[in-house]
CHARMM-style PDB file with segment names, atoms N, HN, CA, C and O in Angstrom:
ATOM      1  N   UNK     1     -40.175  38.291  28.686  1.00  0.00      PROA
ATOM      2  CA  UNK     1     -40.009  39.227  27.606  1.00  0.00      PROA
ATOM      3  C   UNK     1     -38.700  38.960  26.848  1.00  0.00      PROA
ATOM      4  O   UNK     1     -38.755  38.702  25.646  1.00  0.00      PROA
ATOM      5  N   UNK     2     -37.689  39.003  27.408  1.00  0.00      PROA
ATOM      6  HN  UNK     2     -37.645  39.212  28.384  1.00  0.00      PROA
ATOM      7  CA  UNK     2     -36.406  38.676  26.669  1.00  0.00      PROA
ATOM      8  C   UNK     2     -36.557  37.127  26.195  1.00  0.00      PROA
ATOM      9  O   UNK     2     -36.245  36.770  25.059  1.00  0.00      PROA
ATOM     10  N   UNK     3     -37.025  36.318  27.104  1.00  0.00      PROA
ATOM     11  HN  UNK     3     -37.278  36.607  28.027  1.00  0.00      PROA
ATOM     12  CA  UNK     3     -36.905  34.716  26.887  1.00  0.00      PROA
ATOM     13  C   UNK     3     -37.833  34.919  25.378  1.00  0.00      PROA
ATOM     14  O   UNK     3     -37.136  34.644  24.401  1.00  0.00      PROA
ATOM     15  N   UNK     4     -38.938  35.248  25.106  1.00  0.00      PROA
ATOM     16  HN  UNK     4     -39.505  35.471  25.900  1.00  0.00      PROA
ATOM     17  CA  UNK     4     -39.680  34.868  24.013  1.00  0.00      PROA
ATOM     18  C   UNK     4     -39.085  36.042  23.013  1.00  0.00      PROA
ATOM     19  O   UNK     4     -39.359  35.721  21.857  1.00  0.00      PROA
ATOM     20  N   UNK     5     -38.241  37.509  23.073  1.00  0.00      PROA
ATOM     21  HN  UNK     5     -38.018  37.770  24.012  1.00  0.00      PROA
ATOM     22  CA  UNK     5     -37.820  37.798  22.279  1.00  0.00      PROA
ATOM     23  C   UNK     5     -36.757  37.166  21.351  1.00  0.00      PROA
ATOM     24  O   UNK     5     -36.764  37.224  20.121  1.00  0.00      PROA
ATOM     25  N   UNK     6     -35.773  36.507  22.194  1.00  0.00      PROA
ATOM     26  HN  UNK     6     -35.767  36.460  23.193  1.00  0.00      PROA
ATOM     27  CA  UNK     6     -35.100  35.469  21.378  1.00  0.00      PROA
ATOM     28  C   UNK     6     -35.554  34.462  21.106  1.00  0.00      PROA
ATOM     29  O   UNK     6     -34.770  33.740  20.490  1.00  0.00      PROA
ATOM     30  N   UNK     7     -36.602  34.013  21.307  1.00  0.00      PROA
ATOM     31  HN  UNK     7     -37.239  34.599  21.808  1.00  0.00      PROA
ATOM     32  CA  UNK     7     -37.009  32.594  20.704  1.00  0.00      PROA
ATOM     33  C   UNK     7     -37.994  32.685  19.606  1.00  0.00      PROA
ATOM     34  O   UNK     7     -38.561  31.785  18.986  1.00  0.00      PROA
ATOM     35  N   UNK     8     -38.065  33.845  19.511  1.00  0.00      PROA
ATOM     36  HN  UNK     8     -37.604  34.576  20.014  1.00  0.00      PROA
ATOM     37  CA  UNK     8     -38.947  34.759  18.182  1.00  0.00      PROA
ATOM     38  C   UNK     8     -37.805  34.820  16.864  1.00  0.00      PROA
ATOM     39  O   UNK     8     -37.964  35.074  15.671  1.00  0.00      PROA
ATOM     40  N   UNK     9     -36.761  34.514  17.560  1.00  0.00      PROA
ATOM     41  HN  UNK     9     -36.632  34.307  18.530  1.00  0.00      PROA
ATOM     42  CA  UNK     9     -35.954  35.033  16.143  1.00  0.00      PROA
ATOM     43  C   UNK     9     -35.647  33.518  15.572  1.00  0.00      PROA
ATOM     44  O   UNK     9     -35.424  32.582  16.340  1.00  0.00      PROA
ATOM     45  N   UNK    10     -35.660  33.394  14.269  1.00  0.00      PROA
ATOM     46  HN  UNK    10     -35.842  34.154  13.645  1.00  0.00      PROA
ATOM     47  CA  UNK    10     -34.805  31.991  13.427  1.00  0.00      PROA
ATOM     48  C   UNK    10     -34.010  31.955  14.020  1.00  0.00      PROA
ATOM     49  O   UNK    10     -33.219  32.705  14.592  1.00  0.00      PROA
ATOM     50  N   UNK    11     -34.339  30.405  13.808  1.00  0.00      PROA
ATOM     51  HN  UNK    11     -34.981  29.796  13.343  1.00  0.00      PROA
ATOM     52  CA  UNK    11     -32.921  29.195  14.524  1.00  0.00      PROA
ATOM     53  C   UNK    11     -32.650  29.299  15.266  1.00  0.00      PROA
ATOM     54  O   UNK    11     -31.543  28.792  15.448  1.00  0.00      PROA
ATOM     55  N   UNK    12     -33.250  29.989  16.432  1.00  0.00      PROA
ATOM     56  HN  UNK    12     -34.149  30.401  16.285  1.00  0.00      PROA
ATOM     57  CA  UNK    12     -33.234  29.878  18.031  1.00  0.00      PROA
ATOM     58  C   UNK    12     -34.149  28.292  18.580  1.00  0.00      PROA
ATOM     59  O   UNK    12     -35.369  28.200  18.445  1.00  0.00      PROA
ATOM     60  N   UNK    13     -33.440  27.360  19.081  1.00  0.00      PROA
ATOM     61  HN  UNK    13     -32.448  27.435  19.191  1.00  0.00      PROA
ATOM     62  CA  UNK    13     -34.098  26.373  19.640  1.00  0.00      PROA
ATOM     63  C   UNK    13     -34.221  26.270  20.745  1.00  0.00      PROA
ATOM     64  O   UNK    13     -35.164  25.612  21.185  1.00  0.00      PROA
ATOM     65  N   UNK    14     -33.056  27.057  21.821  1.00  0.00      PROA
ATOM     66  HN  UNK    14     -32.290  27.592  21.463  1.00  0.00      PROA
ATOM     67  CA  UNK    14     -33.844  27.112  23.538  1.00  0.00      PROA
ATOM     68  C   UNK    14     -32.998  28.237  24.132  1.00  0.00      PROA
ATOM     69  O   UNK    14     -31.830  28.409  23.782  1.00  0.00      PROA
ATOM     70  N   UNK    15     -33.557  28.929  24.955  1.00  0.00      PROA
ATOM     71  HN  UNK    15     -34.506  28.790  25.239  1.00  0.00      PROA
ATOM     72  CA  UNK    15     -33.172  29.834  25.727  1.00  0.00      PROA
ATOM     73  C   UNK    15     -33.474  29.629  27.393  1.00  0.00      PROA
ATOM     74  O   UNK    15     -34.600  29.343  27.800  1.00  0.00      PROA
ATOM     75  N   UNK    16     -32.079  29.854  28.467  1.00  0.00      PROA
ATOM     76  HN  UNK    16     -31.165  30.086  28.136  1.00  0.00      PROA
ATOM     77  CA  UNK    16     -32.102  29.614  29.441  1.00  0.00      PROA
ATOM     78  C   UNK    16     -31.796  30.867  29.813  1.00  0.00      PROA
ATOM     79  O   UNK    16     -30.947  31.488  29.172  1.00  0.00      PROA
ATOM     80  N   UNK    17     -32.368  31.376  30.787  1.00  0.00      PROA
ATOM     81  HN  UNK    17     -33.058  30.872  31.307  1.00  0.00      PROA
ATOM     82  CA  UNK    17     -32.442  32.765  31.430  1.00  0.00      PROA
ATOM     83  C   UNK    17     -32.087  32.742  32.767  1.00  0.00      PROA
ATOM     84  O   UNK    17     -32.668  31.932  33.490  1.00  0.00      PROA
ATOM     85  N   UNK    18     -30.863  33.807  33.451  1.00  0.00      PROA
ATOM     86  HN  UNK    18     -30.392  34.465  32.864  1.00  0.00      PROA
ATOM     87  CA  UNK    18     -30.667  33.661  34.692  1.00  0.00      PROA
ATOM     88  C   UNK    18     -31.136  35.113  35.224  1.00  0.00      PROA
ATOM     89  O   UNK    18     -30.294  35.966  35.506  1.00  0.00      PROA
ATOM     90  N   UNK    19     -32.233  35.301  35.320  1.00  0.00      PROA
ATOM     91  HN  UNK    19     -32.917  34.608  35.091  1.00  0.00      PROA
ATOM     92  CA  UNK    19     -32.374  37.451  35.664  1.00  0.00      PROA
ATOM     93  C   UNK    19     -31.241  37.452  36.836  1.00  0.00      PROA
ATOM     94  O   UNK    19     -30.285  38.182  36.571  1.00  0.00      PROA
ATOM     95  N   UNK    20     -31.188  36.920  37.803  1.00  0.00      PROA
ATOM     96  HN  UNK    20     -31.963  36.327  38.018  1.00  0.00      PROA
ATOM     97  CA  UNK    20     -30.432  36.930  39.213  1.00  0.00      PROA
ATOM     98  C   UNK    20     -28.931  37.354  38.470  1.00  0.00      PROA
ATOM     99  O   UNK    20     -28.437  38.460  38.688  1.00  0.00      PROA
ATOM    100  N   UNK    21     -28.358  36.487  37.695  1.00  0.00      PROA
ATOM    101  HN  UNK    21     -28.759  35.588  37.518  1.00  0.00      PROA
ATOM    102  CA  UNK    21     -27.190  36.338  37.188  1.00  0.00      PROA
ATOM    103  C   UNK    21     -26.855  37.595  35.826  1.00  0.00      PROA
ATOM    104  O   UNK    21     -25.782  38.108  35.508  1.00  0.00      PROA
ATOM    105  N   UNK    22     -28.654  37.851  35.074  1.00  0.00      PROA
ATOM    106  HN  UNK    22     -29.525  37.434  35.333  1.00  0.00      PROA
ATOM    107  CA  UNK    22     -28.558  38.462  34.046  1.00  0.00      PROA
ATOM    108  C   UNK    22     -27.603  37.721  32.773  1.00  0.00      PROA
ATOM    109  O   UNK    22     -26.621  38.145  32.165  1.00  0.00      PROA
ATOM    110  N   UNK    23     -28.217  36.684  32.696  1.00  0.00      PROA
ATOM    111  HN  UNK    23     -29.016  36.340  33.191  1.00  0.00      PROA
ATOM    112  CA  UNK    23     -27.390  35.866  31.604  1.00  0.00      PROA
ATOM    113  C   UNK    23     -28.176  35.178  31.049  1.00  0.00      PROA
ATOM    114  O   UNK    23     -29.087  34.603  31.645  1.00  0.00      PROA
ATOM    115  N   UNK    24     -27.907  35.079  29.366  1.00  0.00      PROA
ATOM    116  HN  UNK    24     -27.168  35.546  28.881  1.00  0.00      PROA
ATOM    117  CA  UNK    24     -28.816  34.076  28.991  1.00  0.00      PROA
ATOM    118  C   UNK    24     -28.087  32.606  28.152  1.00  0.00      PROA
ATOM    119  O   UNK    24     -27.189  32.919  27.370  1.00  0.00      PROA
ATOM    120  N   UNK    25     -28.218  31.939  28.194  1.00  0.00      PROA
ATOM    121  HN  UNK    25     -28.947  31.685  28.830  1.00  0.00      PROA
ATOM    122  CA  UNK    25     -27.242  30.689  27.393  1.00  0.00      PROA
ATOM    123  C   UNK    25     -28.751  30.365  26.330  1.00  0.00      PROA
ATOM    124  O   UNK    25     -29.931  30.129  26.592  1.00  0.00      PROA
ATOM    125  N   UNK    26     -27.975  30.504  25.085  1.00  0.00      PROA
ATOM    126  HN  UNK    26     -27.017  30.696  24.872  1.00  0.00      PROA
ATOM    127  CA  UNK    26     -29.164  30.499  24.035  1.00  0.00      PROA
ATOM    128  C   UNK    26     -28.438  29.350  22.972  1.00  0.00      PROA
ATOM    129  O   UNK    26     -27.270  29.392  22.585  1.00  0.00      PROA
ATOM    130  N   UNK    27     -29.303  28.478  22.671  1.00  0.00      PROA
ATOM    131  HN  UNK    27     -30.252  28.443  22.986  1.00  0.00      PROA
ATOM    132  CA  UNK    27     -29.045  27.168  21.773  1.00  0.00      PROA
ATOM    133  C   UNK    27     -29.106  27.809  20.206  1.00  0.00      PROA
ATOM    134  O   UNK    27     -30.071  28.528  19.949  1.00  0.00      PROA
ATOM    135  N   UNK    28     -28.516  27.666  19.593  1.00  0.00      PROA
ATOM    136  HN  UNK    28     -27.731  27.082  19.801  1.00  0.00      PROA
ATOM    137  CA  UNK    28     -29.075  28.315  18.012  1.00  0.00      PROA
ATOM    138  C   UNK    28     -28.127  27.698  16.894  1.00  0.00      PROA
ATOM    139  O   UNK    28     -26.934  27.414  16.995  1.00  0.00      PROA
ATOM    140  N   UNK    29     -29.063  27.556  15.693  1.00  0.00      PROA
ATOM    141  HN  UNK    29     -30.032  27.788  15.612  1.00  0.00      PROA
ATOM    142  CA  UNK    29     -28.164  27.055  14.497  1.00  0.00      PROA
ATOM    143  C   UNK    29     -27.887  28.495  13.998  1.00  0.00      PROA
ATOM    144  O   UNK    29     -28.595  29.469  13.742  1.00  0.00      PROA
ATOM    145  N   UNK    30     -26.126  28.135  13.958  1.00  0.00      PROA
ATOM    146  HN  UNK    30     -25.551  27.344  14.166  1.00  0.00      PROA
ATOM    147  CA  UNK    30     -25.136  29.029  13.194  1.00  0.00      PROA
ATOM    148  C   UNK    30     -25.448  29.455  11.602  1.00  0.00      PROA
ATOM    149  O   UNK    30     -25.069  30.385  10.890  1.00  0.00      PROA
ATOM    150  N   UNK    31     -26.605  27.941  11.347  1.00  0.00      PROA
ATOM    151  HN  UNK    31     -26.912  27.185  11.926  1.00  0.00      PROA
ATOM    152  CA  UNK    31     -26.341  28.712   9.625  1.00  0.00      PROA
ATOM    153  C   UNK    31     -27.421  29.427   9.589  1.00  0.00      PROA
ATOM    154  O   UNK    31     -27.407  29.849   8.433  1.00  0.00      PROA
ATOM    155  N   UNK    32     -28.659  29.982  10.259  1.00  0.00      PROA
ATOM    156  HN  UNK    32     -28.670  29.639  11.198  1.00  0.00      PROA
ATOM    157  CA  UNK    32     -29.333  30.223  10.052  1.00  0.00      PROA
ATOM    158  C   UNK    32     -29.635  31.940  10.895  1.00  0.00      PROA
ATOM    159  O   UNK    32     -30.104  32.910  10.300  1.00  0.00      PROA
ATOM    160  N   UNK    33     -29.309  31.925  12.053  1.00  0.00      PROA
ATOM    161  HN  UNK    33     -28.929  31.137  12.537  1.00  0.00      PROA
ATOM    162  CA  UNK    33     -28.688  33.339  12.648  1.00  0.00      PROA
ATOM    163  C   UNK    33     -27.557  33.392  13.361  1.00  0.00      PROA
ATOM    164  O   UNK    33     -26.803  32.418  13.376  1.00  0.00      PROA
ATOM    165  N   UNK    34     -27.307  34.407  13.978  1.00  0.00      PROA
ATOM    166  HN  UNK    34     -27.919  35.198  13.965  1.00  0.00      PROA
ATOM    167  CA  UNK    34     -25.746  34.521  14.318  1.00  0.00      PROA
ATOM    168  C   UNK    34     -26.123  35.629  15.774  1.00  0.00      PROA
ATOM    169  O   UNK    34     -27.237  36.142  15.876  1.00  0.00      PROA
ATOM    170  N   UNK    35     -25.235  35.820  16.605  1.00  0.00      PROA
ATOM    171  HN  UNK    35     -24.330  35.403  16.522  1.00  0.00      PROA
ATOM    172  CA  UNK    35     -24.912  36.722  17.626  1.00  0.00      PROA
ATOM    173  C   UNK    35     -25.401  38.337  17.550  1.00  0.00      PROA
ATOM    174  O   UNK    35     -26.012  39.010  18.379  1.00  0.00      PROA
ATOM    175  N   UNK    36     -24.992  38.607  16.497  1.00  0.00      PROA
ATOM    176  HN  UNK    36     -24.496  38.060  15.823  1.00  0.00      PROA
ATOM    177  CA  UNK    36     -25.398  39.591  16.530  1.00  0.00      PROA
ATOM    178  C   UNK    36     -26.611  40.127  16.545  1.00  0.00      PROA
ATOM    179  O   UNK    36     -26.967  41.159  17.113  1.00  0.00      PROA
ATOM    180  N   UNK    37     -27.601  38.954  15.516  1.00  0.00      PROA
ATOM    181  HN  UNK    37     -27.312  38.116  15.054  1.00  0.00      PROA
ATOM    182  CA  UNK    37     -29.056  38.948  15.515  1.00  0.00      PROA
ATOM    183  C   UNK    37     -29.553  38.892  16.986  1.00  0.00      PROA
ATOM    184  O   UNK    37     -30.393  39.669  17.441  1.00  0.00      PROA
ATOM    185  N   UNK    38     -28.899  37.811  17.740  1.00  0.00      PROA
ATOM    186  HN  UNK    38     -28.217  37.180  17.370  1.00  0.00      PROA
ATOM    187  CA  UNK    38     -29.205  37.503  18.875  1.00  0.00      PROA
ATOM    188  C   UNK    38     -29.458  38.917  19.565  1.00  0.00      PROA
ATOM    189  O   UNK    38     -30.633  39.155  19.846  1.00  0.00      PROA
ATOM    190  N   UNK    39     -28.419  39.970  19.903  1.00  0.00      PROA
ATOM    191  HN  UNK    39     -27.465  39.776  19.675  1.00  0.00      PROA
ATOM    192  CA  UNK    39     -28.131  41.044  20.831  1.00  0.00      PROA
ATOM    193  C   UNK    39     -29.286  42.101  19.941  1.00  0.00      PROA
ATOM    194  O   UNK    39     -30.069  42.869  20.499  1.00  0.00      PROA
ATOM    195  N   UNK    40     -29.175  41.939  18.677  1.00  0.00      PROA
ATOM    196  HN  UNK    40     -28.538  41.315  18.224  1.00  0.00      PROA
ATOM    197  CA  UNK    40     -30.029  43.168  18.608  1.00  0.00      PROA
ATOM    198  C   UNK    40     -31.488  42.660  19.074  1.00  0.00      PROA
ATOM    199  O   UNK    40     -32.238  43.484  19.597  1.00  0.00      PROA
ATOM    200  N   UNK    41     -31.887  41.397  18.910  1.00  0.00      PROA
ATOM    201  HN  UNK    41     -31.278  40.728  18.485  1.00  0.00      PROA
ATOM    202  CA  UNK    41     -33.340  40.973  19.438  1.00  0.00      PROA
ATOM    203  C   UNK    41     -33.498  41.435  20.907  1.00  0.00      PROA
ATOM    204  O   UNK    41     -34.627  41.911  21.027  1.00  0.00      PROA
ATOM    205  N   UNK    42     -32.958  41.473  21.822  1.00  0.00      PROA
ATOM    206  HN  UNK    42     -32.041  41.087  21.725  1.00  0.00      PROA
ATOM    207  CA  UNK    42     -32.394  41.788  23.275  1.00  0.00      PROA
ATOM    208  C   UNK    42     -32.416  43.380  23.226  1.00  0.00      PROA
ATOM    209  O   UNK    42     -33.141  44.049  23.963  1.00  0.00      PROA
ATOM    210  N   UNK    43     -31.653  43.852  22.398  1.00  0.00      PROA
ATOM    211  HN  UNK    43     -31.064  43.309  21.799  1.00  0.00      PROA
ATOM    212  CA  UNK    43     -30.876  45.587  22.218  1.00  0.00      PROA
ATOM    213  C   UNK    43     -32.986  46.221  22.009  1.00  0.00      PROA
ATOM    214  O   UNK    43     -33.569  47.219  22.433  1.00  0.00      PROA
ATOM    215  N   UNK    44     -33.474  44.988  21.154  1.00  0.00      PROA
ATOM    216  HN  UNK    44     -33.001  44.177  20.810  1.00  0.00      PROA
ATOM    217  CA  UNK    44     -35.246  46.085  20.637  1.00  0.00      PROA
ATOM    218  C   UNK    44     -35.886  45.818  21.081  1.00  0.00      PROA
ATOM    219  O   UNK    44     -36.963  45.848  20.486  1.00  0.00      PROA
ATOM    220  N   UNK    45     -35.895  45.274  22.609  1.00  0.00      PROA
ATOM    221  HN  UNK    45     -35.020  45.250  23.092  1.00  0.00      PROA
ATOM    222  CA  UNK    45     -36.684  45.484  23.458  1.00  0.00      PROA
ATOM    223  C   UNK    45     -35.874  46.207  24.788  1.00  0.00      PROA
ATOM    224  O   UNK    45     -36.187  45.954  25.951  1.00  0.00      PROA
ATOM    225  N   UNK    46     -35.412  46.606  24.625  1.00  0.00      PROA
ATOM    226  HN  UNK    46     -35.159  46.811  23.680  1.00  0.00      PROA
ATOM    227  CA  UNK    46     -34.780  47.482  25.662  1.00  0.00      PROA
ATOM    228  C   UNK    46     -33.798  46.832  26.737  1.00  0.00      PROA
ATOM    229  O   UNK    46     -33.269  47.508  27.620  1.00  0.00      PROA
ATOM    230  N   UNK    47     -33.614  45.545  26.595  1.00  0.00      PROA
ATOM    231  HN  UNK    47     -34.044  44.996  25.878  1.00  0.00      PROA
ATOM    232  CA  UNK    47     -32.272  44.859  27.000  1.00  0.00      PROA
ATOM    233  C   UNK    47     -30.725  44.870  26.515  1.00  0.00      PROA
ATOM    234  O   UNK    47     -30.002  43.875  26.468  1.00  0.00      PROA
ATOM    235  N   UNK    48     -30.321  46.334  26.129  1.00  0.00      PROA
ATOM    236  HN  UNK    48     -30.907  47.143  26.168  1.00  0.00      PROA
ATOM    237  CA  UNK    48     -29.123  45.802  25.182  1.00  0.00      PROA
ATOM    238  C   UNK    48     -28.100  44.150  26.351  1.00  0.00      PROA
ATOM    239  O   UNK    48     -28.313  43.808  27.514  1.00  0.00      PROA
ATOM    240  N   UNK    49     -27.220  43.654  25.460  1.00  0.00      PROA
ATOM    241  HN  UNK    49     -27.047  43.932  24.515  1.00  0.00      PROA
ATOM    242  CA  UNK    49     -27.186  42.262  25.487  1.00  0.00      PROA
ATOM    243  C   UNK    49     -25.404  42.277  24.593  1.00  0.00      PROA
ATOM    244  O   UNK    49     -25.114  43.019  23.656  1.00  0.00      PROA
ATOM    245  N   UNK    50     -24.630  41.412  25.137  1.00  0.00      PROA
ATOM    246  HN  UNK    50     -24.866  40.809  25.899  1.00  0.00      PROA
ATOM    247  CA  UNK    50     -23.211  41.418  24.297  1.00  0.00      PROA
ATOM    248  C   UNK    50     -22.753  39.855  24.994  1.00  0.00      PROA
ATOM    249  O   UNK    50     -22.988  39.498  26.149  1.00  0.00      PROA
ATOM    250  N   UNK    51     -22.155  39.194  24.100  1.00  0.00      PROA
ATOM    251  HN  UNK    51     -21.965  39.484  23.162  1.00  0.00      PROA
ATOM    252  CA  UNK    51     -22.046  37.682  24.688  1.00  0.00      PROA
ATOM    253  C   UNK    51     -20.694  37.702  25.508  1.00  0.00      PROA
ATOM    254  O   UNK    51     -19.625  38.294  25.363  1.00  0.00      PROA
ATOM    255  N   UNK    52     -21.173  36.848  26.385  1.00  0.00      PROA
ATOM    256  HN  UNK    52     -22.042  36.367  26.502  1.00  0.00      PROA
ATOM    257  CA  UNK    52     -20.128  36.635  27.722  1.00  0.00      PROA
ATOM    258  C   UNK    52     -18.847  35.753  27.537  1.00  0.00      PROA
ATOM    259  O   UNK    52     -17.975  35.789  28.406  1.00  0.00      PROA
ATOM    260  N   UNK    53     -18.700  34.909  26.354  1.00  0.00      PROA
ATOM    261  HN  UNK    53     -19.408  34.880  25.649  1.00  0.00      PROA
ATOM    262  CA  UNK    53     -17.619  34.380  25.781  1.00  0.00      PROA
ATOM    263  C   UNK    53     -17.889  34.182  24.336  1.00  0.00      PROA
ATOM    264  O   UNK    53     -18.883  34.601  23.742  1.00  0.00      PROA
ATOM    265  N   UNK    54     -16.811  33.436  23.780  1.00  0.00      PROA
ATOM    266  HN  UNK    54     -16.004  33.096  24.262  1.00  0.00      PROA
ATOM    267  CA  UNK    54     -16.752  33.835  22.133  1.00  0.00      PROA
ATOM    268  C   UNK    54     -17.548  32.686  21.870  1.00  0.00      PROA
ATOM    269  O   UNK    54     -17.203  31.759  22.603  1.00  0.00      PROA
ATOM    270  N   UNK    55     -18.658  32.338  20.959  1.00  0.00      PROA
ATOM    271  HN  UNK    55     -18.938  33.091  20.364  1.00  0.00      PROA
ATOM    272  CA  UNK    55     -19.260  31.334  20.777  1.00  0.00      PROA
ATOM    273  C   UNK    55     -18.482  30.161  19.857  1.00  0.00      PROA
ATOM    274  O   UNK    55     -17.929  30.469  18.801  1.00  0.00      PROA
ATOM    275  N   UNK    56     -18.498  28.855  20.340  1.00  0.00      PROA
ATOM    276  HN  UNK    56     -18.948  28.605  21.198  1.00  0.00      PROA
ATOM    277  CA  UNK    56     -17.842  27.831  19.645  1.00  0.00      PROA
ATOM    278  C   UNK    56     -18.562  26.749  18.730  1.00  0.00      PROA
ATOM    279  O   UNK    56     -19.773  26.557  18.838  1.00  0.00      PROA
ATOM    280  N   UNK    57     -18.048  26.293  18.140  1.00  0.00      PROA
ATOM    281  HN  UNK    57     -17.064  26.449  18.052  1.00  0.00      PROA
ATOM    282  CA  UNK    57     -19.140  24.914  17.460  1.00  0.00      PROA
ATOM    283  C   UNK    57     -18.796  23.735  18.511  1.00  0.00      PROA
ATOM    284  O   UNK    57     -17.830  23.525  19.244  1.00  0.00      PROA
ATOM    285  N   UNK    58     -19.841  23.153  18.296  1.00  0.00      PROA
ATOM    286  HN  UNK    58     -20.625  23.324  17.700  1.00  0.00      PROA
ATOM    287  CA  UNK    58     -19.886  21.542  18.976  1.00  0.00      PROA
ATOM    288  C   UNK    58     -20.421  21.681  20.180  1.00  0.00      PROA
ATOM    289  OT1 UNK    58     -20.580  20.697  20.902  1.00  0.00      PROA
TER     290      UNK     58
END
């Protein structure tokens, strides 16, 4: 449910899911969505979601 909610959203290209850990490491182009899109995709299905470090380029 969470794995295909974010991969539903633009410019998501892969999502790795840890339920055990509750973490997700999500691949995505910057120009096309951003973090926040990310958490609310997570937040509307009833996962709210906030990133575990600051996201970087490269």
């Amino acid at each position: 449910m969470v794995r295909q909610a974010l991969l539903d959203g633009d410019g998501v290209m892969t999502v790795d899911l840890s339920y055990d850990r509750e973490r997700a490491r999500v691949a995505y182009d910057d120009e096309i969505t951003d973090v926040d899109d990310l958490t609310r995709a997570t937040g509307g299905i009833g996962f709210p979601s906030q990133p575990a470090e600051v996201p970087t380029n490269g």
